[in-house]
Wavefront OBJ file of the C-alpha trace (Angstrom):
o trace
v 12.152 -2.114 -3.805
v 15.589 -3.667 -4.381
v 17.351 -6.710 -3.255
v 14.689 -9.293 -4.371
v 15.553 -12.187 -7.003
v 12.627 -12.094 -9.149
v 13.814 -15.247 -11.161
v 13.230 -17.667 -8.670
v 10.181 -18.400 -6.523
v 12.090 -17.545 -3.558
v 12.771 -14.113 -4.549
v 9.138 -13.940 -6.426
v 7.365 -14.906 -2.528
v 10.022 -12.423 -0.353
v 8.937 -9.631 -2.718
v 5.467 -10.683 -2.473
v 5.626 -11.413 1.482
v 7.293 -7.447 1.589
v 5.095 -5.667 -0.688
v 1.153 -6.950 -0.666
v 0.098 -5.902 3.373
v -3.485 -8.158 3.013
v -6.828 -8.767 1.351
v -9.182 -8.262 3.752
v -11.196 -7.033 1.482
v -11.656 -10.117 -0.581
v -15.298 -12.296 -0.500
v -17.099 -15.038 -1.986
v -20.395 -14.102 -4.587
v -22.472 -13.792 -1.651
v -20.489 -10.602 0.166
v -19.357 -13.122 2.955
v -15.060 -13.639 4.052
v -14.892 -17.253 4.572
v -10.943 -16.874 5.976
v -9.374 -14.860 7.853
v -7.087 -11.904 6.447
v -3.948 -14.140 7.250
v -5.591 -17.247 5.785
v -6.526 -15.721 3.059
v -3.158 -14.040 2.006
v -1.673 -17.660 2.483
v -4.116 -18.924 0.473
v -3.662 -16.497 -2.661
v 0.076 -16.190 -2.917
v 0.353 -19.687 -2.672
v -0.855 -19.472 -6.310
v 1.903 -18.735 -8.974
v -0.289 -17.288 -11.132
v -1.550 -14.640 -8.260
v 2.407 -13.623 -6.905
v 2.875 -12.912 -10.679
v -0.153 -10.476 -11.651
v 0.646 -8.860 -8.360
v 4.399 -8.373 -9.138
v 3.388 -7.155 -12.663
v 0.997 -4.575 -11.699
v 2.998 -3.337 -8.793
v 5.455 -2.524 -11.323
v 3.233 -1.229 -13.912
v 1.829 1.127 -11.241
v 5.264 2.163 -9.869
v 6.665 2.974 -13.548
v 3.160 5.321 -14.268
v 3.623 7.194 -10.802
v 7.485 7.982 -12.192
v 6.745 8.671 -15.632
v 3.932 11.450 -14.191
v 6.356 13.138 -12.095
l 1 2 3 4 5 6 7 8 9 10 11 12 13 14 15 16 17 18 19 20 21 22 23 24 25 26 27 28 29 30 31 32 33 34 35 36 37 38 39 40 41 42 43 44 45 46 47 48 49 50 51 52 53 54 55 56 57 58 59 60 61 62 63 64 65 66 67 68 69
């Protein structure tokens, strides 16, 4: 993806907002979802911390998939 300013936290969230589709999957220790899917995606790139890991291994993945072909 191109066009995204990954130096600010504008840039960092609109790449974020256009590349991770959900977490439905996530749950508490006891197997339940205590938010909904949209909650919960609200809730976890609200966190720095989270939009960065996610950027990082997005890219990390990307670059393995082209160095393999």
């Amino acid at each position: 993806m191109q066009g995204f300013d990954l130096v600010t936290d504008a840039g960092l969230r609109a790449f974020v907002d256009r590349a991770i589709v959900g977490f439905e999957d996530v749950q508490d220790d006891a197997g339940d979802t205590q938010l909904s899917p949209v909650e919960m995606r609200a809730k976890l790139l609200g966190y720095p911390y989270i939009r960065v890991a996610l950027i990082r291994a997005y890219f990390e993945a990307v670059t393995k998939v082209r160095l393999g072909n």
